[in-house]
TIRO-2110 file (N, C-alpha, C; in Angstrom, 1 decimal):
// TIRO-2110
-3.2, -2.5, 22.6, N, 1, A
-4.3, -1.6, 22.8, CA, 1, A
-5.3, -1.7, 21.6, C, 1, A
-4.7, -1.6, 20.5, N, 2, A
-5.3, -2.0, 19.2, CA, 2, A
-6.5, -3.2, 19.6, C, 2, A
-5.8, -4.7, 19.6, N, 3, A
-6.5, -6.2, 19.9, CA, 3, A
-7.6, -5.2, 21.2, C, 3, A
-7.8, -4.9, 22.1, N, 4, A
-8.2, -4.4, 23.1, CA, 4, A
-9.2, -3.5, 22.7, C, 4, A
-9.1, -2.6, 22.1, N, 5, A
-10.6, -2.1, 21.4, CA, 5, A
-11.0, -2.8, 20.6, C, 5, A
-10.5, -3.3, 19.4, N, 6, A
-11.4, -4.1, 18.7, CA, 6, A
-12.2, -5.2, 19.3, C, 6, A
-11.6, -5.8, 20.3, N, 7, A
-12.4, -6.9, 21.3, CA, 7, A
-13.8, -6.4, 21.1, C, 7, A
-13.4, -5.2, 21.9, N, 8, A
-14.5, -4.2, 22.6, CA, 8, A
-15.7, -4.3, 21.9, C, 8, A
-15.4, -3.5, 20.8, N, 9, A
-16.2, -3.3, 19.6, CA, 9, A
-16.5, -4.3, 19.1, C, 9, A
-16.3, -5.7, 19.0, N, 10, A
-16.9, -6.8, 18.8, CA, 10, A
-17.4, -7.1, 19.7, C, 10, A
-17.7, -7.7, 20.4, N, 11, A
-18.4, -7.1, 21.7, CA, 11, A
-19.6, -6.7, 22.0, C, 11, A
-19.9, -5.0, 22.0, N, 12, A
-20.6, -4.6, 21.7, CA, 12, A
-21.6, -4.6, 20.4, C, 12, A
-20.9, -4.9, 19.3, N, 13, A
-21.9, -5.4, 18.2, CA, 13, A
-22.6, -6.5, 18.2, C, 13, A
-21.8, -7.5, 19.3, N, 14, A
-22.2, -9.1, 19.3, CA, 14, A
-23.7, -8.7, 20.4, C, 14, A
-23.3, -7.7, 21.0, N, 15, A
-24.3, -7.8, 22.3, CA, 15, A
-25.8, -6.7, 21.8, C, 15, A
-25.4, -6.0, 20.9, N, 16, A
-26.8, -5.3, 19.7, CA, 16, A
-27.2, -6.3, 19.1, C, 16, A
-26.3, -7.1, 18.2, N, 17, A
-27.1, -8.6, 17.3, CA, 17, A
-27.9, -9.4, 18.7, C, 17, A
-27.8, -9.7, 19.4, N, 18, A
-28.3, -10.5, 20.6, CA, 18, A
-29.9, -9.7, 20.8, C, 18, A
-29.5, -8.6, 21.5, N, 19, A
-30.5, -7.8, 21.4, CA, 19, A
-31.7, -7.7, 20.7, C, 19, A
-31.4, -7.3, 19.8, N, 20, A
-32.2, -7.2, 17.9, CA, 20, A
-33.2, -8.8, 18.2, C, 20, A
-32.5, -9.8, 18.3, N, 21, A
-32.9, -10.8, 17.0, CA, 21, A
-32.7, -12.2, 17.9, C, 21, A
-32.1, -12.4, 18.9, N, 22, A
-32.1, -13.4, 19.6, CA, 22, A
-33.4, -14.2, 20.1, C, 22, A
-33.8, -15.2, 19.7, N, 23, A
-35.2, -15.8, 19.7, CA, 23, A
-35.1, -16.5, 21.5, C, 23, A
-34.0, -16.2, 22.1, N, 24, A
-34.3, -16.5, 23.7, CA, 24, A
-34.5, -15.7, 24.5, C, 24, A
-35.4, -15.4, 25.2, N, 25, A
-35.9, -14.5, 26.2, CA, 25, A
-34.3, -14.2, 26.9, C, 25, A
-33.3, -15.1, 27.5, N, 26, A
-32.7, -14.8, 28.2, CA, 26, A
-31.4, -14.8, 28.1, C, 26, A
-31.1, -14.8, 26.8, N, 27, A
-30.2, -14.1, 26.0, CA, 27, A
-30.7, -12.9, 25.9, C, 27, A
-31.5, -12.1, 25.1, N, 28, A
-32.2, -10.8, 25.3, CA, 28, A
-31.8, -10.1, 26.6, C, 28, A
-32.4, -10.8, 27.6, N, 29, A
-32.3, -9.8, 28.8, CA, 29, A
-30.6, -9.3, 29.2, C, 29, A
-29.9, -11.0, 29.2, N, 30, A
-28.3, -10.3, 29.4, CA, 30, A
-28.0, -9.5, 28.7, C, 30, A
-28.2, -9.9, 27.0, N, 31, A
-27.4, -8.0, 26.2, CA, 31, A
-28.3, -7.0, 26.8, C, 31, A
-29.6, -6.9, 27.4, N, 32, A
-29.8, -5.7, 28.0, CA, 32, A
-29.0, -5.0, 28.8, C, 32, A
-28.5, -5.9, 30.0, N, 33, A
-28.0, -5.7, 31.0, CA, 33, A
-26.6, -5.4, 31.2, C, 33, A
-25.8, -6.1, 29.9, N, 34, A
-24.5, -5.9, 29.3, CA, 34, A
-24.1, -4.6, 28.7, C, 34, A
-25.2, -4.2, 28.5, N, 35, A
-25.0, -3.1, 27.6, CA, 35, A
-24.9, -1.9, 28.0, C, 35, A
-25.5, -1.9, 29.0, N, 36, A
-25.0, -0.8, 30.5, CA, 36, A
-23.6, -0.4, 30.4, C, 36, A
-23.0, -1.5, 30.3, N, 37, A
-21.1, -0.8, 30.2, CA, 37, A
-20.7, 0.0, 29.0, C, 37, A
-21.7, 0.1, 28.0, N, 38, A
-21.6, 1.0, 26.8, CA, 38, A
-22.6, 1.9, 26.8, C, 38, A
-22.5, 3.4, 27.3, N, 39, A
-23.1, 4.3, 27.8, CA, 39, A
-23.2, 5.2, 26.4, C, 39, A
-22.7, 4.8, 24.9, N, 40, A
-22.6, 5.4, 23.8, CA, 40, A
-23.7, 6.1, 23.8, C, 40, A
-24.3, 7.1, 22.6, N, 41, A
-25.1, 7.9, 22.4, CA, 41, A
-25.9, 6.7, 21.6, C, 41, A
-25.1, 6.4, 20.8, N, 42, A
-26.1, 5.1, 20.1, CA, 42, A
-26.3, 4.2, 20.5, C, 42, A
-25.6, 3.3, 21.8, N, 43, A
-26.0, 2.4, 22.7, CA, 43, A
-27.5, 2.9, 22.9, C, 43, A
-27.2, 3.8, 23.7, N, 44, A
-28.9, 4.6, 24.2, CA, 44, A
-29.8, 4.5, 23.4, C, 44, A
-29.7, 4.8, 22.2, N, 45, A
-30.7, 4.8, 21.1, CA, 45, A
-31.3, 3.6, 20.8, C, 45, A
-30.6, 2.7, 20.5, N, 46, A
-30.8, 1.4, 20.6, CA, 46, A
-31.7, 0.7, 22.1, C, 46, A
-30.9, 1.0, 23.0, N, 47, A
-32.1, 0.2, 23.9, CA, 47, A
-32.9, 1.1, 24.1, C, 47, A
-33.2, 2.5, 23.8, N, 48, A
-34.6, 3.1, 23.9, CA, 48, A
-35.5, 2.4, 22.6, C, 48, A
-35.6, 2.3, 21.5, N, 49, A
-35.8, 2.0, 20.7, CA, 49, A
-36.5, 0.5, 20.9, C, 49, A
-35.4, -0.3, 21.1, N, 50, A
-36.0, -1.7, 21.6, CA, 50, A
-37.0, -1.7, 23.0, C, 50, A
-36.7, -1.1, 23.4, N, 51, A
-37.4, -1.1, 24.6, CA, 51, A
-39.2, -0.9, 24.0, C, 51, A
-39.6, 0.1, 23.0, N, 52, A
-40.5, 0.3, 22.9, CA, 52, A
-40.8, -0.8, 21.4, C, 52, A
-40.1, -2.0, 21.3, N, 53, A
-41.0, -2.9, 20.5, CA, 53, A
-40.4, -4.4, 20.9, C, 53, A
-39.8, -4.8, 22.1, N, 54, A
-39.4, -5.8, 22.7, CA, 54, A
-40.5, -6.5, 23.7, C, 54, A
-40.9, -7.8, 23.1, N, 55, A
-42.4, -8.1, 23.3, CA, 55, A
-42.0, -8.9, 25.1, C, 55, A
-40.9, -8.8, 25.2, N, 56, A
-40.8, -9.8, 26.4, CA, 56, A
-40.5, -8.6, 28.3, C, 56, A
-42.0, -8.5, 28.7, N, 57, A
-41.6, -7.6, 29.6, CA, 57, A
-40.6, -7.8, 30.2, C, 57, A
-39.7, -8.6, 30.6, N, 58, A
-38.6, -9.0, 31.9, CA, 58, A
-37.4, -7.9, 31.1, C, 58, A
-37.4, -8.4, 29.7, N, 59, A
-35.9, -8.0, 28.8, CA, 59, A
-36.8, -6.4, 28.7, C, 59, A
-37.9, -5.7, 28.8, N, 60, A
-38.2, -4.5, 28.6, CA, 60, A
-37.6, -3.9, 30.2, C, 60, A
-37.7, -4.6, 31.2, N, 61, A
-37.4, -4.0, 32.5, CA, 61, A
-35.7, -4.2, 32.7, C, 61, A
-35.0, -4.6, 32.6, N, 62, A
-33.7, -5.2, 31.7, CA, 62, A
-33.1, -4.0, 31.4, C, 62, A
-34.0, -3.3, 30.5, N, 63, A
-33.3, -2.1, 29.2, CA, 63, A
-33.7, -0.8, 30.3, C, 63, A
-35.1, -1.1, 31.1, N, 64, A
-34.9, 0.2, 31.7, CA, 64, A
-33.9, 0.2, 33.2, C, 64, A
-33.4, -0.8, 33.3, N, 65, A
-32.3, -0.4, 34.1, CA, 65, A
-31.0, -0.3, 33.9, C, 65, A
-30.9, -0.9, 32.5, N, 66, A
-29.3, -0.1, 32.0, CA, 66, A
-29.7, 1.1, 31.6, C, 66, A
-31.0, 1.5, 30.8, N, 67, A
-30.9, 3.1, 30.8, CA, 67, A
-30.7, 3.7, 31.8, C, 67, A
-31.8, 3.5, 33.2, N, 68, A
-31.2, 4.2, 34.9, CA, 68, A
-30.1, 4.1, 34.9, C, 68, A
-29.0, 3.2, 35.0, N, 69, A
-27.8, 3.2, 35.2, CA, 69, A
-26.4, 4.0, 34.1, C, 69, A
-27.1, 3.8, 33.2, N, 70, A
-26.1, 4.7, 32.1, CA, 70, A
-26.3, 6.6, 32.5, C, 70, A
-27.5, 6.8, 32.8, N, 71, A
-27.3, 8.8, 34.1, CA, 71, A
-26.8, 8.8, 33.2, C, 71, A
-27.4, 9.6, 32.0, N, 72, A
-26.4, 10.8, 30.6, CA, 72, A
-27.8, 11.6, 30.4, C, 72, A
-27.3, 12.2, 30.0, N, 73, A
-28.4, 13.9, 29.2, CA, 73, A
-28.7, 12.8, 27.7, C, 73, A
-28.0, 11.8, 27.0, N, 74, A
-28.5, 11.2, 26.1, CA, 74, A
-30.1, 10.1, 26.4, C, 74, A
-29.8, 9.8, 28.1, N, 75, A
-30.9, 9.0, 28.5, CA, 75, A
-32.1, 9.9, 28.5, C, 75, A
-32.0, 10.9, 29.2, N, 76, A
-32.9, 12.3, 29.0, CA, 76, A
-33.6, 12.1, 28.3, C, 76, A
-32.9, 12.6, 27.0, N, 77, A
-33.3, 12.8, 25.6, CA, 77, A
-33.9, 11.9, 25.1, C, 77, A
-33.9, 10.6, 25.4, N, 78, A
-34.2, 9.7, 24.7, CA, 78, A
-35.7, 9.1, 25.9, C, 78, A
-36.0, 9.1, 26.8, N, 79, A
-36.8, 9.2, 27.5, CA, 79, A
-38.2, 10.2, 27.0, C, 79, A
-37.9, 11.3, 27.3, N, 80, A
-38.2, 12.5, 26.7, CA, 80, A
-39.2, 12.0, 25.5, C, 80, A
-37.9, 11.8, 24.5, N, 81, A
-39.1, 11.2, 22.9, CA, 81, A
-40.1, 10.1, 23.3, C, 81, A
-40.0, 8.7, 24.7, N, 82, A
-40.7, 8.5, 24.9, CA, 82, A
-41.8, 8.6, 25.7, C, 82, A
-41.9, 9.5, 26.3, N, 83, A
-43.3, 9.9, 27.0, CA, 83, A
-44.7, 9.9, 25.9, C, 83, A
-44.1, 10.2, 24.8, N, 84, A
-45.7, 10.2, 23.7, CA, 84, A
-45.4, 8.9, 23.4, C, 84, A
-45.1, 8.0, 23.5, N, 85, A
-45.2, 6.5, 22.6, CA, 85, A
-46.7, 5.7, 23.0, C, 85, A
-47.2, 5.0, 22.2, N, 86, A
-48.6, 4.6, 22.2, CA, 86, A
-48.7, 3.6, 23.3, C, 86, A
-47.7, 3.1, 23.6, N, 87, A
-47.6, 1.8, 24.9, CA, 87, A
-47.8, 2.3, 26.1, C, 87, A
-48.7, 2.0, 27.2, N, 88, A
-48.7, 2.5, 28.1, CA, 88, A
-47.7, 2.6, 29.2, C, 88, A
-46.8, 1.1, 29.2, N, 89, A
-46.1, 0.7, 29.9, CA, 89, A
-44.7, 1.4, 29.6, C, 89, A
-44.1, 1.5, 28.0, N, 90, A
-43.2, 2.5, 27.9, CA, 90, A
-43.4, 3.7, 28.0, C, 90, A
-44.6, 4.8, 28.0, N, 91, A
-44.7, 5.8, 28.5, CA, 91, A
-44.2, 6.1, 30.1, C, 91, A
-44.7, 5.3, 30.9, N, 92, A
-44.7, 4.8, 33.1, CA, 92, A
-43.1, 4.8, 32.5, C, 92, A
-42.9, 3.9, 32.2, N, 93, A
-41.0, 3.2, 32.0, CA, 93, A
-40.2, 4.3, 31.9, C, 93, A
-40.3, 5.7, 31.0, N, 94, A
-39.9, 6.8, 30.5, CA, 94, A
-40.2, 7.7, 31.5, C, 94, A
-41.3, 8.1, 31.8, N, 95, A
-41.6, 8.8, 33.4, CA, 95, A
-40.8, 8.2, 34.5, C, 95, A
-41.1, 7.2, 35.1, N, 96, A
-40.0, 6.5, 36.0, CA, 96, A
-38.4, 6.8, 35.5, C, 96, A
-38.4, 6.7, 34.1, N, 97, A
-36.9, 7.0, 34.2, CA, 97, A
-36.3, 8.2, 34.7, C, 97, A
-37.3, 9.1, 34.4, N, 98, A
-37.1, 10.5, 34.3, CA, 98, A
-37.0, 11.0, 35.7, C, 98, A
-37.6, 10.0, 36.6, N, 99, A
-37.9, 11.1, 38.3, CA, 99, A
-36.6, 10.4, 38.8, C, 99, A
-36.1, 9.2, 38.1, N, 100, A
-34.9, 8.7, 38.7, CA, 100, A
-33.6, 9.4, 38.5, C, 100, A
-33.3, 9.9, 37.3, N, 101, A
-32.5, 10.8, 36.7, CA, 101, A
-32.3, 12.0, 37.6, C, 101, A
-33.2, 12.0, 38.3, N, 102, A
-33.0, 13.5, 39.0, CA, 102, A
-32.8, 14.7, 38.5, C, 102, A
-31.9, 15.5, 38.7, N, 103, A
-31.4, 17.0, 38.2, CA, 103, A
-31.5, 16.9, 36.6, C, 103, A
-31.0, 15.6, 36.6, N, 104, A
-30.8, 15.7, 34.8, CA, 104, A
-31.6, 16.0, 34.0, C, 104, A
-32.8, 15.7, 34.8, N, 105, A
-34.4, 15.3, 33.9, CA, 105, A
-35.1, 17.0, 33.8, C, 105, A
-34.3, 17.9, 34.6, N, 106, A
-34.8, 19.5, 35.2, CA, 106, A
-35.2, 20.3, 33.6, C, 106, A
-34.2, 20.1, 32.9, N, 107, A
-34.6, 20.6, 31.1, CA, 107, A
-36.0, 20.1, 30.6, C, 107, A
-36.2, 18.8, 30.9, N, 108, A
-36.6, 18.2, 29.8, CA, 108, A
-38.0, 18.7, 30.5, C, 108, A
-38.3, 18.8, 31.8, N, 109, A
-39.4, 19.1, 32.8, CA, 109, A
-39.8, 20.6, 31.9, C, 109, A
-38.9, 21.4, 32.5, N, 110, A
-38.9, 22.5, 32.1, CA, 110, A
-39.3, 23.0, 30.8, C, 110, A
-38.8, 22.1, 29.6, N, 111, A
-39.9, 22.2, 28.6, CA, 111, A
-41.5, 21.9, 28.8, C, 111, A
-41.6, 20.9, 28.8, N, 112, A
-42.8, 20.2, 29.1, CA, 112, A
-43.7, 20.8, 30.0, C, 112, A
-43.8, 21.7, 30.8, N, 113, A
-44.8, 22.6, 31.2, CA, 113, A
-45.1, 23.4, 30.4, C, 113, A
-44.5, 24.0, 29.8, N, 114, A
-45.2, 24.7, 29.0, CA, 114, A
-46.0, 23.8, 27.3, C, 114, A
-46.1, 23.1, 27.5, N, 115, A
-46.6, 21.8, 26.0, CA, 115, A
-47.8, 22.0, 25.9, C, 115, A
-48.2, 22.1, 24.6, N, 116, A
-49.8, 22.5, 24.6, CA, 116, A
-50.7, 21.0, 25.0, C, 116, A
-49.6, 19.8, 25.0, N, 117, A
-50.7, 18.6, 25.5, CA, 117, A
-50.9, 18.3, 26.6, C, 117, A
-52.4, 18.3, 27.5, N, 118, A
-52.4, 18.0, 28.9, CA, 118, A
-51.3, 17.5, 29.5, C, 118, A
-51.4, 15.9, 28.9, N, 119, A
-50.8, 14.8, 29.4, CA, 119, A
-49.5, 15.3, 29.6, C, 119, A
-48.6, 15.8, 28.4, N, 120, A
-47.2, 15.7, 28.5, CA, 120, A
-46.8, 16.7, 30.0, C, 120, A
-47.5, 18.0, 30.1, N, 121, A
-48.1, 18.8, 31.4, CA, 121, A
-47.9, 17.9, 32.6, C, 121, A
-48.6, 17.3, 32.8, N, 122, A
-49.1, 16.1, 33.7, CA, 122, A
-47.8, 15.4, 34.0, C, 122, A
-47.0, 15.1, 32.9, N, 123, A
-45.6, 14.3, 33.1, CA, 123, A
-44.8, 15.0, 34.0, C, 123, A
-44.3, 16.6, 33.4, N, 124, A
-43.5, 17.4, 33.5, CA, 124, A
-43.8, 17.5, 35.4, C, 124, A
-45.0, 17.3, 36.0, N, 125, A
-45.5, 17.7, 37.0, CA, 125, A
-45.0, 16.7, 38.0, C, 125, A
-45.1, 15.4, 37.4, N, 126, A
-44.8, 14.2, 37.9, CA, 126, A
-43.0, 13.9, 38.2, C, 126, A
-42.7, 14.4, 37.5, N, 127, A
-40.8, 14.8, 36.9, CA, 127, A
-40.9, 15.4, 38.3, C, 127, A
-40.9, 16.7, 38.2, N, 128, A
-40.4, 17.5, 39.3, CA, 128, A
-40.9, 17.3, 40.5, C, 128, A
-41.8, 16.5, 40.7, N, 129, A
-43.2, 16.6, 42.1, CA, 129, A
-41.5, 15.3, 42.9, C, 129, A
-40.8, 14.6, 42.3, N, 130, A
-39.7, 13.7, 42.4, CA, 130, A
-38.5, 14.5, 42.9, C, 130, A
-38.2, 15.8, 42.0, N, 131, A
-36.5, 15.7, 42.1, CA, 131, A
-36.8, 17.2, 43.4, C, 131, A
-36.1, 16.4, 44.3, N, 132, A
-36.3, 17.5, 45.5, CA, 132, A
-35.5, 18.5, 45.8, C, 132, A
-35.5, 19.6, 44.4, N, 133, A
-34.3, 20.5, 44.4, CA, 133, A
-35.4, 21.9, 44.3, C, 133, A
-34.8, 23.2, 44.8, N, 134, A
-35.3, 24.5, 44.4, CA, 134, A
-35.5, 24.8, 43.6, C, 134, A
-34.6, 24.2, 42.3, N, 135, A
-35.4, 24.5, 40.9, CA, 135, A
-36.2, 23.6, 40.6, C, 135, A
-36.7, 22.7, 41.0, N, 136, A
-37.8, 21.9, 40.7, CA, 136, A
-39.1, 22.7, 41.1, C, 136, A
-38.8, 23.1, 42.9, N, 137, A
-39.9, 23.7, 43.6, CA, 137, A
-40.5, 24.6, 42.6, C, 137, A
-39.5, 25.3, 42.2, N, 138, A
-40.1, 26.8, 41.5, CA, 138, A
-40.5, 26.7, 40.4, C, 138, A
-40.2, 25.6, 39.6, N, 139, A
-41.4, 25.1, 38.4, CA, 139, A
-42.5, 24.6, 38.6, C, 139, A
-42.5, 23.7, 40.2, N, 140, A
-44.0, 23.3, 40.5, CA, 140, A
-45.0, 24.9, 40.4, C, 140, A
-44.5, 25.8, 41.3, N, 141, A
-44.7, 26.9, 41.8, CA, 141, A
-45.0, 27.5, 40.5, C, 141, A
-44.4, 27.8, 39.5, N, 142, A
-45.0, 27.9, 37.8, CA, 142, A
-46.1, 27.7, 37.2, C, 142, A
-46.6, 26.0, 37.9, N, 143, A
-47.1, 25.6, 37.0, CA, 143, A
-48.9, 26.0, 37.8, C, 143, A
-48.5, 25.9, 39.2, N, 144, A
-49.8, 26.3, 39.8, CA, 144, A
-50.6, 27.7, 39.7, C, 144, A
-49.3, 28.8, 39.2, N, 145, A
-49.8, 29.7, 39.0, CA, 145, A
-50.0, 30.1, 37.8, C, 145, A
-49.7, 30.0, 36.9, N, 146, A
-50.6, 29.8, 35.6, CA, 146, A
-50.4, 28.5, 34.7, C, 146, A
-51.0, 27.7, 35.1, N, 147, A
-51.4, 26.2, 34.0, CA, 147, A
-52.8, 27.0, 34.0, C, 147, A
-53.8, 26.7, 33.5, N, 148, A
-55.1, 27.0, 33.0, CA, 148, A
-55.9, 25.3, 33.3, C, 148, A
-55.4, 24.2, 33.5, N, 149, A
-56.0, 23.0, 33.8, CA, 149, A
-56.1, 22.3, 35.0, C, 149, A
-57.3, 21.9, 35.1, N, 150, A
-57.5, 21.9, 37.0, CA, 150, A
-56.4, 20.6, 37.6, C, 150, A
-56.4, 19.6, 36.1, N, 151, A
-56.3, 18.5, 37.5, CA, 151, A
-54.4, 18.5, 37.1, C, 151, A
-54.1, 19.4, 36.1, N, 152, A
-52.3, 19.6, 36.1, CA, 152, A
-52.0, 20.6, 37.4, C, 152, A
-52.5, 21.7, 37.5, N, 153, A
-53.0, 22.2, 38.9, CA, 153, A
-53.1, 21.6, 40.2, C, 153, A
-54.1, 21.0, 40.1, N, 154, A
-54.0, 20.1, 41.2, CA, 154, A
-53.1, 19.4, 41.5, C, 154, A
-52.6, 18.2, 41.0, N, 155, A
-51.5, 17.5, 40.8, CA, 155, A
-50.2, 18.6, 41.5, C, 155, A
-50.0, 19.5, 40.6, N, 156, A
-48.6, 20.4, 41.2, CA, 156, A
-49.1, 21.1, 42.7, C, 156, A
-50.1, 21.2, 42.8, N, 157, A
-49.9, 21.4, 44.1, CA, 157, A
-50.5, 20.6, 45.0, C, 157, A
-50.6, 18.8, 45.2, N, 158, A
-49.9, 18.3, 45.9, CA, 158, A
-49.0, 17.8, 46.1, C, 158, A
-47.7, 18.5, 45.0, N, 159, A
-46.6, 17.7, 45.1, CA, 159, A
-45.9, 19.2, 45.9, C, 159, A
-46.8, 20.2, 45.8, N, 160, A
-46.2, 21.1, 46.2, CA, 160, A
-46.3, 21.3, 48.1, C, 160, A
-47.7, 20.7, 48.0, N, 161, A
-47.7, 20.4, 49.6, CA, 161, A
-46.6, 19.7, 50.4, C, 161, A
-46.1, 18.7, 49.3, N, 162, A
-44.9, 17.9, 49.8, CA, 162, A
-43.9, 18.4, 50.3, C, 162, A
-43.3, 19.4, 49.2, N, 163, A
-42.1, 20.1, 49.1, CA, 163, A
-41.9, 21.2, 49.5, C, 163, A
-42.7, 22.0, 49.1, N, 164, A
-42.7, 23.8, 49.3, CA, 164, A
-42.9, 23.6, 50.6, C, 164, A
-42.0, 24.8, 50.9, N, 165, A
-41.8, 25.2, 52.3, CA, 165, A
-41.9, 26.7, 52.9, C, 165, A
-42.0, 27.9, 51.2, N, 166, A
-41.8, 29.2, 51.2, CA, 166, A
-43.1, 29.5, 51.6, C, 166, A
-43.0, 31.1, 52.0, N, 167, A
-44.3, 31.8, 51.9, CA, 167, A
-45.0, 31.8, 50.4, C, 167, A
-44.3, 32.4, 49.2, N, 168, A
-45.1, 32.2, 48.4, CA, 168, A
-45.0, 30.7, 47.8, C, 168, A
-44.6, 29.6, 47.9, N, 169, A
-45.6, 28.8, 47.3, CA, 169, A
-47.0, 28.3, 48.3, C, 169, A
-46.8, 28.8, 49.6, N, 170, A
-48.2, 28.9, 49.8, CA, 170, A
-49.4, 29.6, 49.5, C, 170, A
-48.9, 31.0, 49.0, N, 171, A
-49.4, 31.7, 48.1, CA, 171, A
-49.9, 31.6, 47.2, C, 171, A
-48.9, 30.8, 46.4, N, 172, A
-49.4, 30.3, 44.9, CA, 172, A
-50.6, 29.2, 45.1, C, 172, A
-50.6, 28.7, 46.0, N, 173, A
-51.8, 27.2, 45.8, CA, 173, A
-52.9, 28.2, 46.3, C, 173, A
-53.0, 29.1, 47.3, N, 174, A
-54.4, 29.9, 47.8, CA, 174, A
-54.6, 30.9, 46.7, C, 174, A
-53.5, 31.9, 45.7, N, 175, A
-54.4, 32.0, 44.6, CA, 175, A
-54.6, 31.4, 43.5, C, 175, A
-54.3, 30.1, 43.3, N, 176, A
-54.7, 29.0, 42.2, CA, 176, A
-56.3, 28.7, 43.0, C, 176, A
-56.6, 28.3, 43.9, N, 177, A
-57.9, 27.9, 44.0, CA, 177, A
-58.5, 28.8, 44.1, C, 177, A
-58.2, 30.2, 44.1, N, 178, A
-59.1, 31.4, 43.8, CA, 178, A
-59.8, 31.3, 42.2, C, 178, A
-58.4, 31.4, 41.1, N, 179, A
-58.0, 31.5, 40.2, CA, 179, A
-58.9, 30.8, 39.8, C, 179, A
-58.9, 29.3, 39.9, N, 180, A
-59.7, 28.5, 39.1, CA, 180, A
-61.1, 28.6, 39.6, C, 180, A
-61.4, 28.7, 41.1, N, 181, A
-62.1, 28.5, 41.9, CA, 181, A
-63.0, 27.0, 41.1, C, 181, A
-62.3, 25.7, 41.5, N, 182, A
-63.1, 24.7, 41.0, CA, 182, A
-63.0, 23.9, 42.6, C, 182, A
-64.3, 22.9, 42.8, N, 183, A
-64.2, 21.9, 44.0, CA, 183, A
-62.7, 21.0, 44.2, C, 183, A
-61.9, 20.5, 42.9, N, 184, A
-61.2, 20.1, 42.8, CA, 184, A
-59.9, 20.2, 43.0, C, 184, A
-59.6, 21.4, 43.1, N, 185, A
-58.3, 22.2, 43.2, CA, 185, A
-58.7, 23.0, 44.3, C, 185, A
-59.6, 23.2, 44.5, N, 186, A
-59.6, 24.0, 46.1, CA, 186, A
-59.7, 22.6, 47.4, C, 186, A
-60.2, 21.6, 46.8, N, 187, A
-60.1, 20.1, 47.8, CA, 187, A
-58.5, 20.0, 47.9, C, 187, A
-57.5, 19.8, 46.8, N, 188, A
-56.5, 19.8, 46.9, CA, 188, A
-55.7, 20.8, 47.3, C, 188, A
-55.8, 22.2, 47.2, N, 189, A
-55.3, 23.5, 48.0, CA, 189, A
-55.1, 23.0, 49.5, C, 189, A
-56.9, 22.7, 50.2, N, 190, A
-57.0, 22.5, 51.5, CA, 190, A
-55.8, 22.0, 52.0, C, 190, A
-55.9, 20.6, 51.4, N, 191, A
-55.0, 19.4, 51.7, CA, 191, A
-53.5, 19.7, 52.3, C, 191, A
-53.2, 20.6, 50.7, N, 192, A
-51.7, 20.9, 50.9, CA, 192, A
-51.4, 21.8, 51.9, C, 192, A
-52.1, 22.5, 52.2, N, 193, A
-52.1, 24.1, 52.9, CA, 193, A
-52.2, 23.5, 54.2, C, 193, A
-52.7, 22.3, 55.3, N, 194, A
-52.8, 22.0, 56.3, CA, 194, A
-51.1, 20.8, 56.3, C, 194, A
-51.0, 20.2, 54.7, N, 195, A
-49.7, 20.0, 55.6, CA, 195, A
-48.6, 21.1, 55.5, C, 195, A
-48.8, 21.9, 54.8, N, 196, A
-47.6, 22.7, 54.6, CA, 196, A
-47.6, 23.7, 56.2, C, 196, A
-48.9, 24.0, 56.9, N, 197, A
-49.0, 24.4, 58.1, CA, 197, A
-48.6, 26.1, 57.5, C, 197, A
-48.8, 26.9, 58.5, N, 198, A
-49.2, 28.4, 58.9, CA, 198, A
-48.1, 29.3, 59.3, C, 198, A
-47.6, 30.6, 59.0, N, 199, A
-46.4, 31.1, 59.6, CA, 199, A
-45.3, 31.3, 58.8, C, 199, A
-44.4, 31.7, 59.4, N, 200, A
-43.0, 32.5, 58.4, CA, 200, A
-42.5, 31.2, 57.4, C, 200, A
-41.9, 31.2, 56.7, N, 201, A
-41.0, 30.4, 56.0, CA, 201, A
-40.3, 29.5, 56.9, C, 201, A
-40.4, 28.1, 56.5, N, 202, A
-39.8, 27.4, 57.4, CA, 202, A
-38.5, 27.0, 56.5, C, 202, A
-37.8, 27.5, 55.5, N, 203, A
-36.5, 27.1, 54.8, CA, 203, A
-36.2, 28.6, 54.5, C, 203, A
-34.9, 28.5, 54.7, N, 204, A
-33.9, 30.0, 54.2, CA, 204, A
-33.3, 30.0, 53.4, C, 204, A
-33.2, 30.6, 52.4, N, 205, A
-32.4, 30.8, 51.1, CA, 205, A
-33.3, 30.8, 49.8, C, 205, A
END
């Protein structure tokens, strides 16, 4: 058992040294892909980390699928820190991770509406507009009714058009375009409000 972890652990350090510093693109990409079997807290750290200074996009798409596949509250977290990174493509990479995550991603969402920066707003909106659960609905439904920004507004309520199914988040999108009363958010109220259709609650519970 002894010889059997230590393998391990050599191993996994051989497949971080690869990672780091390996001057072949496709060497890089397998320790990405390898590394998936090591779901560590610092595994994670590591390919989030590389992910946002690994010049070779294939080995960058590589790392974001052992993060999707590693599903931990560490990927979360580490996703999370990157939504503000200056790269645009690791920002998308970190959002995509997050709508894939599903339930998991519901915290990190949940912060993030309330963030005093548009954008990160904007994410949070994008997160949940994804995970097609009741507590997501009801932070869309949150954010429609008091965000103060038209187009994070808007945004949540066509994702809310998608999803919501209650009387009041119908409610919430016809007093948000009261609320704001802008062309922009009452264009998108319309939208949502014809597909969400007229009448009692079509979902119970």
């Amino acid at each position: 058992m002894r010889s059997e972890g230590r393998n391990f652990m050599e191993r996994l350090e051989e497949l971080k040294k690869v990672l780091l510093s390996h001057s072949e693109e496709r060497e890089r990409l397998m320790a990405a892909l390898e590394l998936r079997a090591f779901p560590d807290p610092n595994v994670v750290r590591l390919l989030a980390a590389r992910l946002a200074e690994e010049p070779s996009r294939v080995v960058q798409e590589a790392i974001v699928s052992s993060l999707t596949a590693m599903a931990t509250e560490d990927v979360v977290k580490a996703c999370a820190e990157l939504l503000t990174h200056a790269d645009a493509y690791v920002r998308n990479a970190a959002l995509e991770m997050l709508q894939a995550l599903d339930h998991l991603s519901l915290p990190v969402a949940e912060a993030l509406i309330e963030h005093p920066d548009r954008d990160l707003r904007l994410f949070a909106v994008r997160i949940l507009g994804e995970i097609r659960r009741r507590e997501a609905i009801a932070f869309l439904r949150r954010v429609v009714e008091t965000d103060e920004d038209i187009n994070v507004v808007a945004e949540a309520i066509e994702y809310l058009g998608e999803v919501g199914l209650r009387r009041e988040d119908r409610e919430a999108i016809m007093q948000a375009a009261v609320r704001l009363d802008h062309p922009y958010v009452r264009c998108a109220a319309e939208i949502a409000l014809r597909k969400m259709g007229a009448g009692p609650d079509k979902r119970k519970g």
